[in-house]
C-alpha positions in Angstrom: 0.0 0.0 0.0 1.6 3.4 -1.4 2.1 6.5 1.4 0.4 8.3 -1.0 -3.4 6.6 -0.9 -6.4 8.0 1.2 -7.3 7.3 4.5 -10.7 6.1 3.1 -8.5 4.1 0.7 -6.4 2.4 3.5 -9.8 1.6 5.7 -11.2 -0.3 2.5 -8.6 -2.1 2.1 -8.3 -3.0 5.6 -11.7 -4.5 6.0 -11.4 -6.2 3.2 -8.5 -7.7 4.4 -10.5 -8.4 7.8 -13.2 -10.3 5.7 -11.4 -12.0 3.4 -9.2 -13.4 7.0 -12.7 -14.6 8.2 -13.5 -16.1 4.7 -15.6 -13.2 3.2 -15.0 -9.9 1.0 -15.5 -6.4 1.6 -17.3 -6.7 -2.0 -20.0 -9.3 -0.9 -21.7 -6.5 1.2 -22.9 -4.0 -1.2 -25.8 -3.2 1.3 -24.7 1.0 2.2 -25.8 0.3 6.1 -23.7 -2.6 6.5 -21.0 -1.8 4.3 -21.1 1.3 6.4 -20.6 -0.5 9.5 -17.9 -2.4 8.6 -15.9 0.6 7.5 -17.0 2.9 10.6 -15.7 -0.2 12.8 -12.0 -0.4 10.7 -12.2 3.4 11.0 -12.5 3.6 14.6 -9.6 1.3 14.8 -7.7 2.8 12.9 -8.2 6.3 14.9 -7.8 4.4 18.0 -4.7 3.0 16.5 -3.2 6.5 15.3 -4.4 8.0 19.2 -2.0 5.3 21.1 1.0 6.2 19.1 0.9 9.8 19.4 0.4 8.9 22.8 3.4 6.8 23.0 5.1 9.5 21.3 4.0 12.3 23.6 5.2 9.7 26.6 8.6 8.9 25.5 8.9 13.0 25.0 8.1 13.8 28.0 10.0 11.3 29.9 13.2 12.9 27.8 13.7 9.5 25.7 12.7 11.7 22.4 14.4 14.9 20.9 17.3 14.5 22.6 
């Protein structure tokens, strides 16, 4: 996956990752609710994801481990 793709972009591709794991597609759910769903779920991870590094980051500044 290219640095240069959308955040939308990188959730698709995600979930459909996800489903195809579990033995399913992101294309078998064409259904906007449910497709909606899935990619609000892979979203929140993804924010949730994104929130514990800058976390980490802010952390390890703080403690003087970073910018030294």
């Amino acid at each position: 996956m290219a640095d240069s793709e959308t955040i939308p972009a990188r959730v698709e591709h995600h979930a459909d990752a996800i489903l195809r794991a579990a033995g399913s597609g992101l294309r078998h759910y064409s259904m906007d609710g449910t497709r909606r769903a899935i990619l609000s779920a892979v979203m929140d991870c993804y924010e949730e994801a994104y929130r514990a590094g800058a976390d980490r980051v802010l952390a390890s500044y703080r403690a003087g481990e970073v910018g030294k």
